[in-house]
C-alpha positions, 0 to 999 in steps of 0.5 A: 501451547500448539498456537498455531493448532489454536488458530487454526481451529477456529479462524477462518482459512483466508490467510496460509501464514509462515510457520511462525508465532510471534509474541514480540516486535521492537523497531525491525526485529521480531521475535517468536514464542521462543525467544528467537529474532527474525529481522522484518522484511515485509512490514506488515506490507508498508503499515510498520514503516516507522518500525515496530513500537516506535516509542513516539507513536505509543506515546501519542497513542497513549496521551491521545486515549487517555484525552479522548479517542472515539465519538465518531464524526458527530462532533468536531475534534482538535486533531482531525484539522490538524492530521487533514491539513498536513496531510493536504500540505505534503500532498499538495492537494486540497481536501481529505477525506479520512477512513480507517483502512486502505480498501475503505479509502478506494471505495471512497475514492469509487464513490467520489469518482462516479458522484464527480462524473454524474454532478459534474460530467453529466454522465448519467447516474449508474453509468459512470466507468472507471479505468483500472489496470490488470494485475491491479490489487485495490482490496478484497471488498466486493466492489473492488475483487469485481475488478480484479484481473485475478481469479482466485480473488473472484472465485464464488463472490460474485455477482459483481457491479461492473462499472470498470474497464481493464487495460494492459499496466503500463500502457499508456495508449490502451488507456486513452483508446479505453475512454469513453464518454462514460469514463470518469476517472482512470484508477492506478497504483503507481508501481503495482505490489501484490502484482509483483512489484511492478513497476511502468516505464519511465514517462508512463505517468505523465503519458497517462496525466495528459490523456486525462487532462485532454479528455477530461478524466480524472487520474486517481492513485492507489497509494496505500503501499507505495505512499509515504516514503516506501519509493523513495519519494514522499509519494510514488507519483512525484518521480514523475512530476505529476499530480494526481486528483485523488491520491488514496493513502493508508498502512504507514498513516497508522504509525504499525498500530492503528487503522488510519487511511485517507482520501486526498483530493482535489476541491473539485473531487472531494466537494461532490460529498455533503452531508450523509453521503458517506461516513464511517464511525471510527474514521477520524477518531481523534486516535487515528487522527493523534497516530497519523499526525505523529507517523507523518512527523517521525517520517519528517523528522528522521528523514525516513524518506532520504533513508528510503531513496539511498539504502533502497538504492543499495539494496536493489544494487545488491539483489541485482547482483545475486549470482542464482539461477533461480532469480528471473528478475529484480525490480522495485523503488526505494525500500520496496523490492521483488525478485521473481523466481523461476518457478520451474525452479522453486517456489517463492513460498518455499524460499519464504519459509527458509528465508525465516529458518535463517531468521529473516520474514518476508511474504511471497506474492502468487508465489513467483516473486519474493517482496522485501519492505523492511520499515523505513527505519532499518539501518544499513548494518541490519540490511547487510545481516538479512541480505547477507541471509538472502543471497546464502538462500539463493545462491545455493541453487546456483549450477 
């Protein structure tokens, strides 16, 4: 059978996918139709960061339905308590507020932000802004591509509801010269993904910490790739001692299975909701409730946190020291990398397809930067056999 003549027959073209049918996946290793392997360098963009059928996670996810799974919010359950208190724990924040996936817990958060600036700044309702940065990816609702700095991300989808100022990433003073009284809160992703792996300059943060706590705004981060270990850290924001008052979580939350993402905050952000002011049927089912708790522990347990910080180290080290010249420039945290390609040179889509003929899957972004985030779970031998592909793609351009 053509799979991909299939698919592409009646699915809608939003997505351009590698040439690539896959059947099967176990812990970093995917394998297509035809039997071959490919090592998983995307992970699914941060959501298989415990690795593909993690034998823990399919257990809990199978005990769990088996028990109980969707009755939607109606009624209480005994693993929402248990999920949102570890999740609170590891956050050092109060209150969470559970949704399914990434781009419904930054609407969550926008809803919190403006309630919290008409109910507790006194901004008039419908006339609360929120900072947020150029080159920002939060999701592909409609409210969030309003404020997206990239066009094709708009293209035909307007009109849009405003409400949103954009600044320069990185630049702390722009954001203070931004606020006005209309400001509610200042919406940020600590090092920016789909925007190509960028990432600030140290200080960056607690710059744009102390801005918000002498102009009373609040500071929000967009967490859903860069938290749960991916940096090195727990989350992105502690490699700047700070702490944010609404951090958004998502992708890892789910254990690579399941929708599972989060609103976390402070008890004076998330207090602004009451009953009937916002919901969701399947967030905090007691199955994503069961696979967030399990995904957080695996990531305790098999200290993926440490594994992060030490071989992304090494493997940032190791890109840095690609003799090609199509290579730009390499940056990233943790098991989290970009390398910018010359696009005078080649194309990071053509690099990504025979990236996938030697056997390794990664995904370009706007097509200049190539992003490597294999699960957490990688071992330093599998590493070595996809870097070891990588510099043998790139090195063939070298003069």
């Amino acid at each position: 059978m053509d799979f991909i003549s299939s698919e592409r027959a009646v699915s809608a073209s939003n997505y351009a996918p590698l040439p690539v049918v896959l059947a099967e996946a176990n812990g970093v290793w995917l394998m297509d139709t035809s039997g071959r392997r490919y090592l998983d360098m995307m992970s699914a963009y941060s959501a298989v960061s415990v690795g593909h059928g993690h034998p823990r996670i399919l257990k809990a996810m199978r005990e769990q339905a088996e028990r109980l799974a969707v009755t939607s919010r109606a009624y209480y359950s005994d693993v929402l308590g248990p999920f949102l208190t570890r999740l609170v724990e590891l956050t050092g924040l109060d209150m969470a507020l559970p949704m399914n996936t990434g781009a419904e817990a930054v609407e969550t958060a926008i809803k919190a932000a403006r309630r919290f600036g008409c109910r507790r700044r006194g901004i008039p309702d419908g006339q609360a802004r929120i900072i947020a940065a150029e080159g920002n990816f939060h999701g592909r609702t409609t409210t969030i591509i309003g404020f997206s700095s990239e066009a094709s991300y708009r293209d035909g989808f307007g009109p849009f509801d405003g409400g949103f100022d954009l600044v320069p990433f990185g630049d702390a003073a722009a954001i203070g010269k931004a606020i006005t009284p209309n400001t509610c809160a200042v919406l940020l992703e600590p090092i920016q993904g789909e925007g190509g792996i960028i990432v600030p300059s140290p200080g960056y943060f607690e710059e744009v910490r102390a801005i918000c706590n002498e102009r009373g705004v609040l500071l929000i981060l967009d967490e859903v790739q860069s938290g749960l270990g991916r940096t090195g850290r727990w989350f992105a924001f502690e490699h700047e001692n700070i702490r944010p008052d609404g951090l958004i979580l998502g992708k890892a939350l789910g254990g690579g299975v399941y929708p599972v993402s989060a609103l976390v905050g402070t008890r004076e952000l998330m207090s602004v909701f009451d009953p009937g002011s916002h919901g969701s049927t399947f967030g905090g089912n007691a199955l994503a409730a069961r696979i967030g708790l399990e995904s957080l522990a695996i990531i305790e347990d098999e200290h993926l946190v440490e594994r992060s910080a030490e071989l992304g180290a090494y493997l940032l080290g190791r890109l840095s020291e690609l003799r090609s010249n199509i290579v730009v420039d390499v940056r990233g945290r943790g098991l989290w990398a970009g390398v910018e390609i010359d696009p005078d040179v080649a194309s990071a889509r053509s690099l990504c397809e025979v990236l996938a003929r030697e056997g390794v899957l990664t995904k370009d972004t706007h097509e200049t930067v190539l992003r490597f985030a294999p699960p957490l779970t990688i071992t330093r031998e599998e590493l070595d056999w996809g870097l070891e592909r990588v510099e043998r793609v790139l090195s063939r351009a070298v003069n």
